[in-house]
N, C-alpha and C positions, 0 to 999 in steps of 0.2 A: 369768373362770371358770377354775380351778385343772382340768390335767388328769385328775388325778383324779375329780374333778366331773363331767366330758362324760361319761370312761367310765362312769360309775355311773349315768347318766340310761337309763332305762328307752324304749323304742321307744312314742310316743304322745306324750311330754312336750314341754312347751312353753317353749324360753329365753327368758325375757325380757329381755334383754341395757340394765340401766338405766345403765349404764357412759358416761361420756365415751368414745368410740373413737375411731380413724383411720377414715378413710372405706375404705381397700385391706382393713380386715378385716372389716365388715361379710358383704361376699360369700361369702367363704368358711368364715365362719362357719358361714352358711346352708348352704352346700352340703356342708361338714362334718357338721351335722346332719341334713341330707334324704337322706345316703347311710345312717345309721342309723335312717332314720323317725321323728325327730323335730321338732318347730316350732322356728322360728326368728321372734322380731320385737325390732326396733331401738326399747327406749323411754326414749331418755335424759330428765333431767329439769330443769329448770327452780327452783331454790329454795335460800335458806340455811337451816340448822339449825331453825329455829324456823316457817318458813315449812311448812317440813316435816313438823312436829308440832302444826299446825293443820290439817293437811289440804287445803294452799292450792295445792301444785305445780302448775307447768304442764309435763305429759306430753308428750313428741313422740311420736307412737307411726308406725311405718310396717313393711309385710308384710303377708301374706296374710290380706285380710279373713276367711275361716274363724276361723283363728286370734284376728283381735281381736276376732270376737266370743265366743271363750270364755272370755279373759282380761279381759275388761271390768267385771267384780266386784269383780276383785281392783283395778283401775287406779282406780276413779270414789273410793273412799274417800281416796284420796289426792291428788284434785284437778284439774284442769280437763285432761282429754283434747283434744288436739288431733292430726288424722289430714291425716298426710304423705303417702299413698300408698301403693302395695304394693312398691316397692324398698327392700331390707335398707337402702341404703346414703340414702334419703332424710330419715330423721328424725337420724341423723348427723350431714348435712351443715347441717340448720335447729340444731342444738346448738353445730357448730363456730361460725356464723357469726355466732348468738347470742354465745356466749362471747364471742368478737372483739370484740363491739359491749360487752359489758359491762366488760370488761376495757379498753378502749379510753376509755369513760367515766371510768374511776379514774384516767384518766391526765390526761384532758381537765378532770374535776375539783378537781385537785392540782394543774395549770399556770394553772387561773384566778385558785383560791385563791392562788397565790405571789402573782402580779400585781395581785390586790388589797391582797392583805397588803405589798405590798412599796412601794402609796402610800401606805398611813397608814388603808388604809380596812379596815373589820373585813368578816373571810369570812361569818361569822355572818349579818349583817346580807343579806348578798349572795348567800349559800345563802337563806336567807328569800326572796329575792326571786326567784331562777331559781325556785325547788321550787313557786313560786306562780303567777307571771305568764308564765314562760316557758317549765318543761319539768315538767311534775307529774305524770312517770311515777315510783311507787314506786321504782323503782330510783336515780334521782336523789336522791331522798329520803332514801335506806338507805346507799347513799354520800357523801352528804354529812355525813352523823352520824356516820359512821366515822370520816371522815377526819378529822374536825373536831374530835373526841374525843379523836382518836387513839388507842384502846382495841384495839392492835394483837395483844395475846399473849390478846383475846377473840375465836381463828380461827373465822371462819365456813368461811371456803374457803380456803388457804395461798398464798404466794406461790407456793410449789414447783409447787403443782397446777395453777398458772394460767399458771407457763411453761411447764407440760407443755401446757396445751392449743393454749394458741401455737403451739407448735414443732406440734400435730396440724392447725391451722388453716394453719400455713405449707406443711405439706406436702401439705395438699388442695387449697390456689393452687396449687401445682406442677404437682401429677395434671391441674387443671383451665385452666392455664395462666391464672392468674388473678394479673395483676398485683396485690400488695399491702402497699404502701409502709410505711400505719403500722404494721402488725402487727409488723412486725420491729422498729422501735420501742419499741413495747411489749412483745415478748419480751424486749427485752435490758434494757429497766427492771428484769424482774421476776428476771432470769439475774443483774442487779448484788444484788440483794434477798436472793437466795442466797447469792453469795459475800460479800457484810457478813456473813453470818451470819444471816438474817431469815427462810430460807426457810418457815420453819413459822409465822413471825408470818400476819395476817391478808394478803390480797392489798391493801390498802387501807394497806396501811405503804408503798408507794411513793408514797408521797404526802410521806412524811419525806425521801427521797432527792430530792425534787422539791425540799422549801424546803431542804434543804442545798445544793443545786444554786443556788438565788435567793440563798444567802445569808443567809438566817433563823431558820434555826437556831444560836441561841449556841454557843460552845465551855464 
């Protein structure tokens, strides 16, 4: 929210803040707004572009139940609410660790894929058989077509935006003194993703950097 924006919100109004955030500004957000008399609720969201234009999201929503029960018209058309609690800083912190976990995935899917591809055996084949037998959450699914495609400059979500969240996920282990080894990992996959040049490709193009790393990608 542009400053301009706060100021102009009328005393009664309600933020709904759907933002990726840090967890340090949730609070103060709030209490920014409750010196002016207005709501405050944390609803990040869960979805790529198209997910979104089904009406399929999954909402984190967390604050003052008064409040989500007045904004709950506007939230249900766009897809499955789920309540975090009444702390600004709780539906934040189910988004950050979310993220981490999908983001973590693109990575975990692109080191198998090398390792297949690199004995002679097809990914394809071996996507088929995880997305079936072994892990058949949609998002397994939705990444493995990605990457596998590699229909990189078709951004769902960017590289850029996914080391930003990183870098917001490494510094809520900090606040929370939470050791976490691979995230840093994974930021610095997605921080090389940038400096190639790639930041705006899809987050699922570190998966190129992966088979140039095995060796499989041609010159």
């Amino acid at each position: 929210m542009s400053r301009e924006t706060f100021k102009s919100m009328s005393a009664g109004a309600i933020h709904v803040s759907m933002s990726t955030i840090s967890t340090s500004m949730a609070s103060p957000m709030m209490e920014s707004h409750a010196k002016h008399k207005r709501g405050y609720l944390a609803c990040p969201v869960f979805g790529r572009p198209d997910t979104a234009a089904a009406g399929k999201l999954r909402l984190c929503l967390s604050g003052d139940p008064v409040l989500k029960e007045k904004i709950m018209p506007y939230l249900s058309p766009m897809g499955e609410v789920w309540d975090f609690g009444e702390s600004p800083v709780g539906a934040n912190v189910i988004k950050l660790a979310g993220n981490f976990m999908i983001c973590s995935m693109v990575e975990l899917l692109s080191e198998a894929f090398s390792l297949v591809e690199s004995h002679e055996m097809s990914p394809m084949e071996f996507s088929r058989f995880i997305s079936t037998a072994l892990f058949s959450a949609p998002i397994v699914q939705t990444y493995s077509r990605l990457i596998l495609e590699a229909d990189f400059d078709n951004a769902g979500f960017t590289a850029r935006l996914a080391a930003k969240d990183m870098g917001l996920v490494r510094d809520a282990a900090k606040a929370g003194n939470t050791p976490m080894a691979f995230a840093a990992i994974v930021e610095n996959r997605f921080l090389s993703a940038i400096a190639k040049g790639r930041g705006e490709k899809d987050m699922s193009v570190i998966s190129h950097a992966q088979r140039e790393d095995a060796g499989l990608v041609k010159d």
